[in-house]
BAFI-3210 file (N, C-alpha, C; in Angstrom, 3 decimals, decimal comma, padded with zeros to 6 digits):
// residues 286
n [1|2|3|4|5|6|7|8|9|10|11|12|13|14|15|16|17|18|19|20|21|22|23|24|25|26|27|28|29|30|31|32|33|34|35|36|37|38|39|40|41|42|43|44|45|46|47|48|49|50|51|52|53|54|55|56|57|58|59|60|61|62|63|64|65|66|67|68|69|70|71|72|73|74|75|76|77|78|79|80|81|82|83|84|85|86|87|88|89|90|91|92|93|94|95|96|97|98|99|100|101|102|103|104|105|106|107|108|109|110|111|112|113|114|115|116|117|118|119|120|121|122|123|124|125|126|127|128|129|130|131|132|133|134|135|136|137|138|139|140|141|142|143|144|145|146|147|148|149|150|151|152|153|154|155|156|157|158|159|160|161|162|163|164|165|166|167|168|169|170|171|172|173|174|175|176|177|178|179|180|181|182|183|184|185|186|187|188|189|190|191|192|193|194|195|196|197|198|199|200|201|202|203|204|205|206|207|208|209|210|211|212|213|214|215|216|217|218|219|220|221|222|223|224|225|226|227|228|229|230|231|232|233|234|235|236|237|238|239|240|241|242|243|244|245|246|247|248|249|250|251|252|253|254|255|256|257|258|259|260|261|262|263|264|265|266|267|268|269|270|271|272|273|274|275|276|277|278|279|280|281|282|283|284|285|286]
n.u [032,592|032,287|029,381|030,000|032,264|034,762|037,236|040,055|042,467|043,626|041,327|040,136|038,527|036,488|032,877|031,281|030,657|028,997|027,206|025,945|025,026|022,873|021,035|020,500|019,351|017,414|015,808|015,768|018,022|020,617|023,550|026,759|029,202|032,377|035,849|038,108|041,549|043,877|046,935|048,551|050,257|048,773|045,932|044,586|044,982|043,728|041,106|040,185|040,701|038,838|036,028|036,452|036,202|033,548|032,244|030,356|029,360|031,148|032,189|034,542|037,110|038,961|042,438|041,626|040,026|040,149|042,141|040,240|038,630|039,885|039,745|037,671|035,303|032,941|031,059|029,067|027,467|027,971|030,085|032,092|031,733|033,131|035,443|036,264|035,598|033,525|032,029|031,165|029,891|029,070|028,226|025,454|027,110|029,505|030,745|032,552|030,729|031,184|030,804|029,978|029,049|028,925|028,550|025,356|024,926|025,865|024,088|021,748|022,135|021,883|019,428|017,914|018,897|017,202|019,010|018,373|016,361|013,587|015,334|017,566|019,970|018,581|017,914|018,035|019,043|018,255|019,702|021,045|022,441|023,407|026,953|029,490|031,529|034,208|036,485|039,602|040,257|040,988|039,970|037,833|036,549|035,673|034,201|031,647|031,212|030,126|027,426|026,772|026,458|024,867|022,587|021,775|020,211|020,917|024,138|027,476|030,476|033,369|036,608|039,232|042,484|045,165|047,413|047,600|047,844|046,348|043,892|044,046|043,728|041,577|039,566|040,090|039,246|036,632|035,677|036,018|034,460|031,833|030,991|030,293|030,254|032,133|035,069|038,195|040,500|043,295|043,985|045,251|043,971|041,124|041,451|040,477|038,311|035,567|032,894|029,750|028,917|026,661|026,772|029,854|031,995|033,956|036,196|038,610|041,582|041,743|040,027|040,606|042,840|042,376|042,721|043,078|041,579|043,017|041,587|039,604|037,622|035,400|033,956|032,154|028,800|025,881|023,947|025,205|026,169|028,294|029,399|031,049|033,010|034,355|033,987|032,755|032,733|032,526|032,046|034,053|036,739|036,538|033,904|033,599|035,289|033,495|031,108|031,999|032,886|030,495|028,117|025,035|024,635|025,590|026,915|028,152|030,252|028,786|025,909|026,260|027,797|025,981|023,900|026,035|025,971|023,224|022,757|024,511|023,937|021,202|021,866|023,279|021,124|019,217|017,039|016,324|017,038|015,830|017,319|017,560|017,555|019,560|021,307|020,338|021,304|023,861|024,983|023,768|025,851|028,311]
n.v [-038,676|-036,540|-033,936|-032,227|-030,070|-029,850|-027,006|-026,943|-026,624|-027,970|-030,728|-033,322|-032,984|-031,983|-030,962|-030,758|-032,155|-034,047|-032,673|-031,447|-033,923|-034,845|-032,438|-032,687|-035,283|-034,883|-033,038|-033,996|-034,730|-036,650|-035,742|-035,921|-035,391|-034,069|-033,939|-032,017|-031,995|-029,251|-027,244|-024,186|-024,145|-025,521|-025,262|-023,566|-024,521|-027,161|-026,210|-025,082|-027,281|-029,265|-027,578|-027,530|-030,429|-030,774|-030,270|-028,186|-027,285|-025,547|-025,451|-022,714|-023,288|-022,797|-022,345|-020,698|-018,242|-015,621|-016,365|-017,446|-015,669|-014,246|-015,731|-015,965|-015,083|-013,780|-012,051|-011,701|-009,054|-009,499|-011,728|-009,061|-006,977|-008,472|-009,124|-011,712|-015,644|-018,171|-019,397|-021,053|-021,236|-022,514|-021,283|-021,358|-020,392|-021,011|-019,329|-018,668|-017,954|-016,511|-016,000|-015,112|-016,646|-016,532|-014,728|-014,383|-016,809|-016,378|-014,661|-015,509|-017,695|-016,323|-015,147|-017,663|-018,355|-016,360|-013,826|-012,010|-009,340|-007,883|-007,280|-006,544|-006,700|-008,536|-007,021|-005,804|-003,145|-001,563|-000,193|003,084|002,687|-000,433|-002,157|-003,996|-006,328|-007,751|-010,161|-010,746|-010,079|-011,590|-013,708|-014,790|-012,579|-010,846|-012,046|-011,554|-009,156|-007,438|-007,661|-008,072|-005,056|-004,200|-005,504|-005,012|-002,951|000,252|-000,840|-000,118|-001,460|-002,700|-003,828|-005,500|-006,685|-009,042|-008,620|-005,006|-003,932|-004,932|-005,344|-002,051|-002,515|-003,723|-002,181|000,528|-000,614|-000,891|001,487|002,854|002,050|002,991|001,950|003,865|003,013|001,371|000,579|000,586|-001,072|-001,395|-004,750|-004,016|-002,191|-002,395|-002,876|-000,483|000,625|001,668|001,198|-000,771|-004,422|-005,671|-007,944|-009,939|-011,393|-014,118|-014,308|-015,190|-018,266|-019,173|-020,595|-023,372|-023,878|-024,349|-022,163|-019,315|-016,417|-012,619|-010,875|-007,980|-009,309|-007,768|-006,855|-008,747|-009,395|-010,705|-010,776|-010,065|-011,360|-014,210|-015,280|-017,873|-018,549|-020,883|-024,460|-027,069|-030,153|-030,282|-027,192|-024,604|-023,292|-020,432|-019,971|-021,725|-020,051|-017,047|-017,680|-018,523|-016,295|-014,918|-014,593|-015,642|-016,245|-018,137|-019,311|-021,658|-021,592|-024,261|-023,393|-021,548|-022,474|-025,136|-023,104|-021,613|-023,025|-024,197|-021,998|-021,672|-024,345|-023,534|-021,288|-023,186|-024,782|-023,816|-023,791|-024,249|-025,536|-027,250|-026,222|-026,850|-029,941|-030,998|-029,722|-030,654|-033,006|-033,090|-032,493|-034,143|-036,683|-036,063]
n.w [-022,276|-019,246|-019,132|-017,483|-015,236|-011,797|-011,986|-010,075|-007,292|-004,219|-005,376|-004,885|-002,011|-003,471|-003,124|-004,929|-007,391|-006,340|-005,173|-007,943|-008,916|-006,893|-007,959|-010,521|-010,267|-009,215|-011,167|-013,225|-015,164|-016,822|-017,569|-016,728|-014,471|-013,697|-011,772|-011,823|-011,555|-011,123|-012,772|-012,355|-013,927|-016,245|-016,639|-018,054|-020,948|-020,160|-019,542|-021,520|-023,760|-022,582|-023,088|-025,706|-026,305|-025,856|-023,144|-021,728|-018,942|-016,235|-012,999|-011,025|-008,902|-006,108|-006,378|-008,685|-010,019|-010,159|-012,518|-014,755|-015,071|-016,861|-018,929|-020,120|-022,824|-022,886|-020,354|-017,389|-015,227|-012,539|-012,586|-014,224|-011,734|-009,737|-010,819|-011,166|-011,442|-010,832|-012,368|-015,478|-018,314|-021,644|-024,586|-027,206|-029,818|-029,548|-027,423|-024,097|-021,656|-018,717|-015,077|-012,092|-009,040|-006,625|-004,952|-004,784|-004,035|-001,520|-000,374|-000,517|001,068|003,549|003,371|003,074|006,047|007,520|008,434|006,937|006,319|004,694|002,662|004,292|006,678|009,660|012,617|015,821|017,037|014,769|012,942|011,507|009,822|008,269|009,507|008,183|008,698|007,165|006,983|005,210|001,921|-000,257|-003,231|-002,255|-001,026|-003,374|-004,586|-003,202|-002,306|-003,980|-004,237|-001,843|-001,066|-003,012|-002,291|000,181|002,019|002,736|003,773|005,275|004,392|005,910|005,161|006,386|006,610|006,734|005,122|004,630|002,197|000,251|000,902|000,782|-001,909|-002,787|-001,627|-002,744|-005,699|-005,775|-004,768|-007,310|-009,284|-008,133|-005,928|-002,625|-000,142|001,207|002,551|004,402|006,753|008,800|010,094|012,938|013,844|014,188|017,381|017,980|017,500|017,077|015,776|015,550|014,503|012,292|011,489|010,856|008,477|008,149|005,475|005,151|005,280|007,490|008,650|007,704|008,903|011,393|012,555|015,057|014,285|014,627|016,153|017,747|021,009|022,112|019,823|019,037|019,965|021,476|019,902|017,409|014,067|013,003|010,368|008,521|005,768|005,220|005,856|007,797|009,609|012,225|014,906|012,870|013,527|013,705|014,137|016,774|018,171|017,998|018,956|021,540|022,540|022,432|020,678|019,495|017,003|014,700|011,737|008,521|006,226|004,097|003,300|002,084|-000,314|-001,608|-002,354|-004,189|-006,025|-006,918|-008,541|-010,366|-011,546|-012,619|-014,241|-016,359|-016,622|-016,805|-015,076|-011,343|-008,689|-005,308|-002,597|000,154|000,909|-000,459|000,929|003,747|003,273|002,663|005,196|006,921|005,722|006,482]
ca.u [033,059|031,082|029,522|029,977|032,996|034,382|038,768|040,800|043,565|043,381|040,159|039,901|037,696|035,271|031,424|030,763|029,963|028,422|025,628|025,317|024,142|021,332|020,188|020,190|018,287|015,209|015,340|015,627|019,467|021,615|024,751|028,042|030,144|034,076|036,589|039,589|042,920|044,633|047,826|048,771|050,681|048,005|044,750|044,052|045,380|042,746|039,754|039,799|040,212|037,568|034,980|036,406|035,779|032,464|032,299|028,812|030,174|032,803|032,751|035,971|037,387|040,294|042,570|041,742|038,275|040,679|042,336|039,330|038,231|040,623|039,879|036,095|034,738|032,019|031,128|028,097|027,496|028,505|031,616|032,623|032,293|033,664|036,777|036,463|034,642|033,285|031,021|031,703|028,913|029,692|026,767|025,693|027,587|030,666|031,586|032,251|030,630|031,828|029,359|029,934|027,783|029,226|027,543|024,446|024,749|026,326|022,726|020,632|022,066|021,328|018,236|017,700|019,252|016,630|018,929|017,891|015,129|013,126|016,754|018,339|020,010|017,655|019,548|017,474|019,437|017,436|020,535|020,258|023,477|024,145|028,079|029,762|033,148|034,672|038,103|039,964|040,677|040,843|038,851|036,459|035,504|035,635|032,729|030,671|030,887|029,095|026,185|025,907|026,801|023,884|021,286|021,326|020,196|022,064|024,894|028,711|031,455|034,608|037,375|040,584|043,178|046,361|048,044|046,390|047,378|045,571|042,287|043,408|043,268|040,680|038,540|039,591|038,244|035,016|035,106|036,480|033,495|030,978|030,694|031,691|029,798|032,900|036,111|039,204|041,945|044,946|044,159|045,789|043,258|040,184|041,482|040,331|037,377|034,175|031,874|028,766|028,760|025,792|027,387|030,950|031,959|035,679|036,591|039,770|041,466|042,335|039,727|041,017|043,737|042,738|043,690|042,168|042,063|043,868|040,514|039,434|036,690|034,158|033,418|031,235|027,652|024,924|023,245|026,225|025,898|028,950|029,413|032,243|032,927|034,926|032,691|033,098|031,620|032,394|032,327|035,195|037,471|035,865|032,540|033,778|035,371|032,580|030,084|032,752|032,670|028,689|027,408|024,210|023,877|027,099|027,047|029,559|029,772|027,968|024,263|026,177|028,320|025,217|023,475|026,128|025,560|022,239|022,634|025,410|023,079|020,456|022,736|023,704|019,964|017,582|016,222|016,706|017,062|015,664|018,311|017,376|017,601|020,834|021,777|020,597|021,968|025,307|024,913|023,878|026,877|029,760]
ca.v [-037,707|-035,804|-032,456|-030,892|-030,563|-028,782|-027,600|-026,313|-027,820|-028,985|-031,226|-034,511|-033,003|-031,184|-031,820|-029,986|-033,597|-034,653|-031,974|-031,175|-035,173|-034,451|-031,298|-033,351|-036,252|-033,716|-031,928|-035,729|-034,723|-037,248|-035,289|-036,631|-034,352|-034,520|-032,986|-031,861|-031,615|-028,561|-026,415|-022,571|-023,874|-026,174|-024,522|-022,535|-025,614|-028,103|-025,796|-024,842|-028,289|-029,508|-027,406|-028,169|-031,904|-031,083|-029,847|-027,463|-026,002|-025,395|-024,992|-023,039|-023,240|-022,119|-020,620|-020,474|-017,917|-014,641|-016,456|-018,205|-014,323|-013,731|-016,513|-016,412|-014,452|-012,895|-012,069|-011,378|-008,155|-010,215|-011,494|-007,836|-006,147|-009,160|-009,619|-012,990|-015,953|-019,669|-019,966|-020,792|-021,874|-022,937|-020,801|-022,553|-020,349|-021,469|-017,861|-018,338|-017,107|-016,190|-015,834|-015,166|-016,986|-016,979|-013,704|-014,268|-017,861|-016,112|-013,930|-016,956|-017,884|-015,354|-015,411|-018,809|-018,437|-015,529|-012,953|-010,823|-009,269|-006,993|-006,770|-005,776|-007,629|-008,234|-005,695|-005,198|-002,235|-000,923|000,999|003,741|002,043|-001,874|-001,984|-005,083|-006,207|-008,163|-010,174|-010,663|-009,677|-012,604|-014,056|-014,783|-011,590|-010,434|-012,280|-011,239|-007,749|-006,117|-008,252|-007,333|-003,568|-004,112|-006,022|-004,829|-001,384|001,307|-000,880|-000,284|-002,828|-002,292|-004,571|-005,845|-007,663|-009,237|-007,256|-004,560|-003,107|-005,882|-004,496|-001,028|-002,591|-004,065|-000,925|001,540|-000,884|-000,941|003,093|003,828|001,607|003,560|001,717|004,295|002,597|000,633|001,115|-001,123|-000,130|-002,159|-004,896|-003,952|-000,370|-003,091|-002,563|000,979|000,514|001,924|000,276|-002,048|-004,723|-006,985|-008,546|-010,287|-012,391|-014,221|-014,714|-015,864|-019,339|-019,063|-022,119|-024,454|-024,288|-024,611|-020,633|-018,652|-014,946|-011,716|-009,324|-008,234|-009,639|-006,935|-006,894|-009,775|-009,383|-011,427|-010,245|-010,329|-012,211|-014,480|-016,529|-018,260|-018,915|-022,418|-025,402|-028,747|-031,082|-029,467|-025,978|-023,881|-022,550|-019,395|-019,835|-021,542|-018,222|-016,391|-018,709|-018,685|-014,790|-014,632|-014,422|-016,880|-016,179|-018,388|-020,090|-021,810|-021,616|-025,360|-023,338|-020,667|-023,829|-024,957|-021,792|-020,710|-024,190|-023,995|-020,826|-022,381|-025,288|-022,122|-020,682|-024,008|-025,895|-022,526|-024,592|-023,838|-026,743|-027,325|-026,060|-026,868|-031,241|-031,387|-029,191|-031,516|-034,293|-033,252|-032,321|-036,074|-037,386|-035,390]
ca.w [-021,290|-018,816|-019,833|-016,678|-014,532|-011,040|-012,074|-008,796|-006,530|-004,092|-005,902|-004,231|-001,383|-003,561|-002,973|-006,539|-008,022|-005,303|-005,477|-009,161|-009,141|-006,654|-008,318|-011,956|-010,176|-008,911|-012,417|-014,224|-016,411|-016,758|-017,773|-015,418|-013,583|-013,314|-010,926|-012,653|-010,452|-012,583|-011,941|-012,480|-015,644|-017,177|-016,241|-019,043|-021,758|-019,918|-019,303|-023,356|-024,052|-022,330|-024,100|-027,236|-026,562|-025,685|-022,003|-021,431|-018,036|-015,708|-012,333|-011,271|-007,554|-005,201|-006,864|-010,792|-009,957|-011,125|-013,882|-015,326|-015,352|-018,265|-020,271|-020,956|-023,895|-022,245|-018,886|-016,850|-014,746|-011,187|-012,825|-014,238|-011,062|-008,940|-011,619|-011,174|-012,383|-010,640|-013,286|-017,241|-019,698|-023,451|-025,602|-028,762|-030,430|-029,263|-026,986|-022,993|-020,311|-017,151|-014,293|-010,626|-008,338|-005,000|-003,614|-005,091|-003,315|-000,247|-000,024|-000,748|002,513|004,864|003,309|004,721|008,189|007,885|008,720|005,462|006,295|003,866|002,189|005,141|008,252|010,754|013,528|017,022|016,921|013,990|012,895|010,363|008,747|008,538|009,354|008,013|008,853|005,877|007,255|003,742|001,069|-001,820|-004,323|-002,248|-000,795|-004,197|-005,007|-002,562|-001,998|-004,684|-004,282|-000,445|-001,429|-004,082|-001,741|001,588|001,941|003,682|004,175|004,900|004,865|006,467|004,722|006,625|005,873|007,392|003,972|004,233|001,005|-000,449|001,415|000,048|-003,878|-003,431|-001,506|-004,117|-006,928|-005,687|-004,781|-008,266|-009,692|-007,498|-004,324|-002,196|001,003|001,042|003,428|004,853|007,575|009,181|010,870|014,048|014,377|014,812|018,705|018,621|016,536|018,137|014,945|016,194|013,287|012,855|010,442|010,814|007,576|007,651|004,527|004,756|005,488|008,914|010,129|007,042|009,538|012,910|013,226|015,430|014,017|015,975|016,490|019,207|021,335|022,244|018,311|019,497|020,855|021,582|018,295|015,975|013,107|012,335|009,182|007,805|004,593|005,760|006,394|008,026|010,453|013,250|013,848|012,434|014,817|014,067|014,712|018,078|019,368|018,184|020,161|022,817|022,838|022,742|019,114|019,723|015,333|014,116|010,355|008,288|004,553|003,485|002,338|000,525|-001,120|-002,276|-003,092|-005,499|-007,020|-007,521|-009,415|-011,416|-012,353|-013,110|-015,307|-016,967|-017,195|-016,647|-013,739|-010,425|-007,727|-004,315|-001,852|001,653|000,586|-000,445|002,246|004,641|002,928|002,973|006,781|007,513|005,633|007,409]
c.u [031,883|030,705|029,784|031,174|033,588|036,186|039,008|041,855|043,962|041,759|039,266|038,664|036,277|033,800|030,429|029,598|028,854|026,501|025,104|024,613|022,876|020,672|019,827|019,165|017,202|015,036|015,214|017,232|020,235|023,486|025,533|028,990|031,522|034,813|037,878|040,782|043,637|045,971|047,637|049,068|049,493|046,427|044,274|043,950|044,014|041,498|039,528|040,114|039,312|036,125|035,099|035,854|034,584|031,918|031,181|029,231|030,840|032,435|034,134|036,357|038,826|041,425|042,643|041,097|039,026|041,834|041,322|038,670|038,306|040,128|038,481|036,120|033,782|031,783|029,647|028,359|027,848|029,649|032,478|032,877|032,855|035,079|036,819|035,327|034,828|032,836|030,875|030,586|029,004|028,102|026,681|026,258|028,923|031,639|031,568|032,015|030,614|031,340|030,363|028,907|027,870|028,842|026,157|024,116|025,045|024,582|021,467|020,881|021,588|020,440|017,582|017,856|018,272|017,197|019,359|016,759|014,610|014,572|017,203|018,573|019,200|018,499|018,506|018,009|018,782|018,243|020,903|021,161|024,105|026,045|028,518|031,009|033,523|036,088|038,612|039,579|041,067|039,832|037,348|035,598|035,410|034,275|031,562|030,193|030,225|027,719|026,148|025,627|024,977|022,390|020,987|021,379|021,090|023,264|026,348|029,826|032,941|035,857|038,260|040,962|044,540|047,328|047,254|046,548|047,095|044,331|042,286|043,222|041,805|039,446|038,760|039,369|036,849|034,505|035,242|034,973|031,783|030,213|031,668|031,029|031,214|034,409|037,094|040,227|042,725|043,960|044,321|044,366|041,970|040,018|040,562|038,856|036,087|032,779|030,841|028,405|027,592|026,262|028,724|031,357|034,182|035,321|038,018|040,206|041,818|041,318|039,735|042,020|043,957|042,932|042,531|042,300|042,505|042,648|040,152|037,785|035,165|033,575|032,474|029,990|026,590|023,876|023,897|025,993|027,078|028,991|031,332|032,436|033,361|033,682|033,005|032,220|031,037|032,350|033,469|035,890|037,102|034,749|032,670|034,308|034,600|031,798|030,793|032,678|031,120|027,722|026,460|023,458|025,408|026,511|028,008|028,917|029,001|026,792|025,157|027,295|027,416|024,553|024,458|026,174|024,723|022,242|023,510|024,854|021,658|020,762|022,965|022,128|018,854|016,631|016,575|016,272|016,771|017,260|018,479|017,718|018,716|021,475|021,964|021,452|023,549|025,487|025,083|024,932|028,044|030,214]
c.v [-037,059|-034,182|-031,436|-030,724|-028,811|-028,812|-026,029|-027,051|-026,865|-029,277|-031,877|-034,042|-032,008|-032,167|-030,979|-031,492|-033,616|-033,850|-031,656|-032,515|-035,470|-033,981|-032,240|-034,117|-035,058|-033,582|-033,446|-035,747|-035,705|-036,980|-035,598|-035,000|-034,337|-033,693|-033,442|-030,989|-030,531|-027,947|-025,135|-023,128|-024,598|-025,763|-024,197|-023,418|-026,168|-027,521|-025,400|-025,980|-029,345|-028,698|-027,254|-029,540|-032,251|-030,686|-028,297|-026,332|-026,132|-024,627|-024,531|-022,699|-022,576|-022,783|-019,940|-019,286|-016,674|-014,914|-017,091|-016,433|-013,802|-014,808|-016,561|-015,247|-013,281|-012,778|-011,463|-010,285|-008,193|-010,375|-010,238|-007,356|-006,829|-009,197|-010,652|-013,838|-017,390|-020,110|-020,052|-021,903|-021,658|-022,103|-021,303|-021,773|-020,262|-020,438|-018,529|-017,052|-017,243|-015,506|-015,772|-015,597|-017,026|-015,688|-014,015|-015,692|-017,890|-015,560|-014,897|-017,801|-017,898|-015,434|-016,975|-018,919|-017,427|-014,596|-011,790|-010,563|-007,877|-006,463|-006,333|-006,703|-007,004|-007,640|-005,467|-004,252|-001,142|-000,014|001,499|002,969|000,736|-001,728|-003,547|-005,239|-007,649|-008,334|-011,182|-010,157|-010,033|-012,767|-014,342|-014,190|-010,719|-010,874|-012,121|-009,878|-006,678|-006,727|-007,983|-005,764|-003,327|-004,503|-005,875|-003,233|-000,667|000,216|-000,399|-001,540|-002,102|-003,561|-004,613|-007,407|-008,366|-008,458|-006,080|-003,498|-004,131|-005,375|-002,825|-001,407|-002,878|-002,978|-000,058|000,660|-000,881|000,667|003,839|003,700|002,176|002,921|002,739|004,158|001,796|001,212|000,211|-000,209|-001,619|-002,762|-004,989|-002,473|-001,544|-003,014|-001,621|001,178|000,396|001,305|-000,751|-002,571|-005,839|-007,611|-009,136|-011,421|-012,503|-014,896|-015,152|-017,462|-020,273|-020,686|-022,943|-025,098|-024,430|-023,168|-020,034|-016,950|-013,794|-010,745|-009,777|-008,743|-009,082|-006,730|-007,616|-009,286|-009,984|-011,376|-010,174|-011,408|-012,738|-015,369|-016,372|-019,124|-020,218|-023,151|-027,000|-029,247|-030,709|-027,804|-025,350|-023,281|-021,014|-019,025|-020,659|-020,581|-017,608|-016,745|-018,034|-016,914|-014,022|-014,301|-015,713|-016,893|-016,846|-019,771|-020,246|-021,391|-022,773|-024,320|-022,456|-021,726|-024,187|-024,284|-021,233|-022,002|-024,444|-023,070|-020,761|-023,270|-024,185|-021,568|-022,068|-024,729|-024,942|-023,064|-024,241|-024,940|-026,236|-027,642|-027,217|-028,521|-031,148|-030,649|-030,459|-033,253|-034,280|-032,828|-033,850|-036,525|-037,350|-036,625]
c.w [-020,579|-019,396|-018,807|-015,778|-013,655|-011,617|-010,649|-008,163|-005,148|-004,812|-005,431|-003,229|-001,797|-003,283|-004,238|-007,352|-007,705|-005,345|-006,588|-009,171|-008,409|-007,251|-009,289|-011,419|-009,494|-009,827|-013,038|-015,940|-015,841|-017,528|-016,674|-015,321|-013,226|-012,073|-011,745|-011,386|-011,800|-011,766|-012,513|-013,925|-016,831|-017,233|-017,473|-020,217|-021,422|-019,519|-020,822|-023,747|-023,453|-022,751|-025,209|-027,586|-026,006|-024,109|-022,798|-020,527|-017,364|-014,181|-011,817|-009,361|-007,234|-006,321|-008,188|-010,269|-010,830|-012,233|-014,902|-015,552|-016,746|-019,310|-020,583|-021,803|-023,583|-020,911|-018,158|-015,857|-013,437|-011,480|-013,224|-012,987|-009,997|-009,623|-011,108|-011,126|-011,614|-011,317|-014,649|-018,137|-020,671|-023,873|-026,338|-029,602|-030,057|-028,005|-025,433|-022,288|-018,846|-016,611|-012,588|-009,272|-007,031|-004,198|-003,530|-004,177|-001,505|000,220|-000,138|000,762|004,043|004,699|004,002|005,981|008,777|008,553|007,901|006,025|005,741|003,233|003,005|006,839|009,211|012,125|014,506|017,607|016,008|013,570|011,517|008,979|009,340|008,482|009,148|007,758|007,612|006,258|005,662|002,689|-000,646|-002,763|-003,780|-001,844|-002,310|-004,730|-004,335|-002,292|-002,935|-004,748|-002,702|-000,624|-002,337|-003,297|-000,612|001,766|003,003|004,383|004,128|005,110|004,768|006,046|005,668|006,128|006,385|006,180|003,980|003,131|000,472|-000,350|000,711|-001,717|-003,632|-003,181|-002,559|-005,649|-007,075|-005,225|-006,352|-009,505|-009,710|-006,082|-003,685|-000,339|001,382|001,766|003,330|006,057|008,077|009,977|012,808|014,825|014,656|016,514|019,323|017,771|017,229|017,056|015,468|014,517|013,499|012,326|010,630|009,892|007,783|006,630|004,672|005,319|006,485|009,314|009,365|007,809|011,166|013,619|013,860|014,502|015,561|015,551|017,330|019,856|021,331|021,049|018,324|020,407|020,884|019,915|016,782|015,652|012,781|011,243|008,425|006,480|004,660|006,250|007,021|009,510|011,222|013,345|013,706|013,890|014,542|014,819|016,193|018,921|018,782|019,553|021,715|023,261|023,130|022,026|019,543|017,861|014,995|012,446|009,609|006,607|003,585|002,898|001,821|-000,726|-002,102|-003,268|-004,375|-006,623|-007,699|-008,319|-010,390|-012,352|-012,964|-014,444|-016,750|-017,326|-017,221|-016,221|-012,866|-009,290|-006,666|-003,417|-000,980|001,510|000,036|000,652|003,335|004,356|003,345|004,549|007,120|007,045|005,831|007,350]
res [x|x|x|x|x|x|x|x|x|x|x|x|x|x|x|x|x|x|x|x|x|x|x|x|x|x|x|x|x|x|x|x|x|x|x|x|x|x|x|x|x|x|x|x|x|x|x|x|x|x|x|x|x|x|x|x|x|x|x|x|x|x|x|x|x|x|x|x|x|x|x|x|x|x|x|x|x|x|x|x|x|x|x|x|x|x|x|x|x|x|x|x|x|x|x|x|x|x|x|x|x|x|x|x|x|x|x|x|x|x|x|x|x|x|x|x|x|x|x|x|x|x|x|x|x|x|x|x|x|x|x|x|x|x|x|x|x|x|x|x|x|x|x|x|x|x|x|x|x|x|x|x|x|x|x|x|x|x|x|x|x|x|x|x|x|x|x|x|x|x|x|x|x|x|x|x|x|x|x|x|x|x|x|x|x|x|x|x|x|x|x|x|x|x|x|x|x|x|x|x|x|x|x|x|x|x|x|x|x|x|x|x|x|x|x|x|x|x|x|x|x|x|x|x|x|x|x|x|x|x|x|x|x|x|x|x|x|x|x|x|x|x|x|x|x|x|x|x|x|x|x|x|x|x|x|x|x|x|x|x|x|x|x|x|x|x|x|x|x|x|x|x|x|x|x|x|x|x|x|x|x|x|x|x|x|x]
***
């Protein structure tokens, strides 16, 4: 069996494999890599029997990340204040742990696109407070937001949400915690919303589907920063109405894909792989 494997569903189009088998060939491991198709009811059954039969670690994807939360043993200080968990390594004494790697791989990002700078978005505004708009509300802004909250100085982030009592759970978990840089409002008030953001992150799964989102334009400025957590050949139907609106800073989610991979294989081999080469790899093989 392999020792390492990615479980989520849909599976078929992960590129989990695909890059843990680069990273191994730089480092020189020959441990194999699986993708496990799971459901809601069997999830929990086939991720504890796979590190009974010997399974090391566990990537966990769309939409286990906050039940794979509950089932590890231990938990690292990313997964605590994210409540939820991509990342599960077997200890030798038999305990899991449950790791969050997808902010820490989201900021490994920006840091590449270079627009981190001295911990703090680069802003030709120079403004006393980074404002950062945050569209959703799921698992996967869950994993990101206390690691921007944590690494970019004086910032705030402004949550919405198409629910937007979803945006208020999840803002008062992170004010009750002690983020209290941390906001959210409806949606629909974005209209009236005098905020200059350098920052604009969709999180949600609007350009899996072709969707455009409902905010409004002027949110857009030559200097805004968009990134989308969605990734594919072309670009996202987000990052084309950005563009199309006048953001000349647009990125998809492929390097933080990576990035929270590498820091998965980190966690799992206490090595740390050359990004930027599988990056481009998987670019060329769209």
């Amino acid at each position: 069996m392999s020792f390492f494997a990615v479980f989520g569903n849909p599976i078929k189009h992960s590129k989990s494999a695909e890059i843990y088998a680069l990273f191994a060939n730089e480092i020189g491991i020959s441990k194999g890599y699986d993708l496990k198709l799971v459901s809601q009811d069997n999830f929990h059954y086939l991720l504890y029997d796979f590190f009974k039969l010997g399974g090391l670690g566990a990537n966990i994807t769309s939409p286990f990340k906050e039940n794979a939360y509950f089932l590890c043993n231990q938990l690292t200080e990313r997964a605590e204040k994210s409540r939820s968990v991509n990342t599960i390594k077997k200890l030798k004494n038999g305990v899991l742990l449950g790791d969050n790697t997808d902010g820490i791989g989201f900021i490994s990002d920006l840091k590449r696109l270079n627009w981190i700078d001295n911990d703090n978005i680069s802003d030709t505004n120079k403004s006393t407070v980074i404002n950062i708009l945050l569209i959703g509300a799921g698992g996967a802004s869950k994993g990101i937001v206390p690691v921007l909250l944590t690494t970019i100085e004086k910032c705030h982030i402004n949550i919405v949400n198409r629910t937007f009592s979803k945006a208020q759970v999840l803002t008062s978990y992170y004010q009750e915690i002690g983020y209290k840089n941390v906001s959210c409002m409806p949606l629909c008030e974005l209209y009236y919303d005098t905020s200059k953001y350098s920052l604009i992150i969709n999180a949600t799964t609007s350009s899996m589907y072709s969707a455009i989102l409902k905010i409004p334009s002027f949110l857009i400025t030559p200097v805004t920063k968009c990134y989308d957590l969605f990734y594919q050949k072309q670009d996202t139907s987000f990052i084309s109405w950005c563009k199309k609106n006048g953001s000349n800073y647009c990125a998809d989610g492929l390097g933080m894909l990576v990035g929270q991979a590498a820091h998965a294989f980190l966690l799992w081999h206490n090595l740390f792989p050359s990004i930027d080469p599988v990056l481009n790899h998987l670019r060329s093989t769209f």
